[in-house]
Structures are given as C-alpha cells and as structure tokens.
Residue, then its C-alpha position, 0 to 999 in steps of 0.5 A: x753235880x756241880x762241886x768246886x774246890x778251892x784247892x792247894x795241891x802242897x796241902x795233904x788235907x786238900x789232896x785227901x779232899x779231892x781225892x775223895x771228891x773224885x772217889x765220889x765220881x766226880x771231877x770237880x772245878x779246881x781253883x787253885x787260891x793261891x793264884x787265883x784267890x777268890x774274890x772278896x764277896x765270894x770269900x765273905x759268901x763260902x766263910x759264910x755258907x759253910x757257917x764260919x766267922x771269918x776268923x775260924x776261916x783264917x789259917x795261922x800255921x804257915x802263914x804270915x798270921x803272927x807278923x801281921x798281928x792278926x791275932x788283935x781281937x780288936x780287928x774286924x771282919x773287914x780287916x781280916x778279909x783284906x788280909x786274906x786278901x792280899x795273904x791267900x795263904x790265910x784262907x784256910x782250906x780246902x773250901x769245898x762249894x756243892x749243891x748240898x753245901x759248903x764246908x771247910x773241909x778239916x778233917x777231909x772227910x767233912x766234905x762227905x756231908x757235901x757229896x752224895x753217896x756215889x762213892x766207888x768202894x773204898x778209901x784211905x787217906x794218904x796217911x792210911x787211915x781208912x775213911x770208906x769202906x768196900x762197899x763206899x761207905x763212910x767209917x768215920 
C-alpha cells in the first residue's frame, strides 16, 4: 500500500502518526513540508480529499497565524493558500494520503480510518495512552 505522510518530526502528533503507520507494516513516503512543502494544487487537492475547508486546514498554534491577520474572514481561499504557501508552517499536520483516504490527522489516530487493519500488536502513544491493543486492534 502506497501511504505518504506529509510529516514535521518536532510535531509529537506526527511522530505518533507515523509511528502508527509503520506499526501497520508500512514504510511510508515521508515528506518533510517545511521543506519540501507541497505544491499549491496538491495542498488545494489533500485540504479537499480529506473533506477540509481550507481554513479548518490552517494551523494558528505556532505560527505566524495572528500576525499575518489570518483571522480576517474576509480572505478567501486563495488568500489563505498563498499563505500556507509562503508559511509551511501554516499547513496543519500530519497530512496522511493512502488508497482508502485522506485525513488530517489530529488526534494521530484518525489515520486508523486510512490504514488497513495490518497492525503488529499493540500500541501507545508516546504520552502512554494506549490506542492498539495485543491483538492490534483499535481502542480508541
């Protein structure tokens, strides 16, 4: 299977994502977006697949949200986009693109919806919280 996360390794959230993805037995493409940031039509296309407005796609915690007035209701899609743009860090992650779908992935386990059930026995976030029983199945 054929599974792409859009990934920031500072990001717990991420980590947590990918480790699960790789819990699931596999290794998937891992593109770091703050450096290699997607382009515009592939950004539009993942907000869209996983049933976003591109505003719900934007990340404010962190980022230069508030100083760049993105807050304004009265900028549009195109507007918010080319600040994601130019602000990677705006894209909320993790992104994850598979076969079955694409979710934002918040909370990490969301990207269970997108993985089949090929889980290699249990697992916990890194917090502790446990999401995958012995058996690899989802507890939450």
């Amino acid at each position: 299977m054929t599974v792409t996360i859009y990934h920031n390794p500072d990001c717990g959230t991420s980590r947590n994502t990918l480790a699960m993805i790789r819990n699931a037995g596999i290794e998937p493409t891992v593109i770091e977006y703050l450096h290699t940031p997607p382009s515009r039509d592939a950004l539009k296309a993942m907000i869209a697949d996983a049933g976003l407005s591109v505003r719900e796609a934007i990340r404010e915690k962190g980022t230069p949200f508030d100083e760049l007035g993105l807050a304004d209701p009265a900028l549009n899609d195109d507007a918010l986009l080319d600040a994601m743009l130019v602000h990677p860090i705006l894209i909320n992650r993790p992104f994850v693109i598979t076969p079955i779908g694409t979710r934002l992935c918040r909370a990490s386990e969301v990207v269970l919806d997108v993985l089949p059930e090929t889980h290699k026995g249990p697992f916990a976030k890194e917090d502790g919280e446990q999401v995958l029983d012995a058996e690899g199945k989802r507890l939450v």
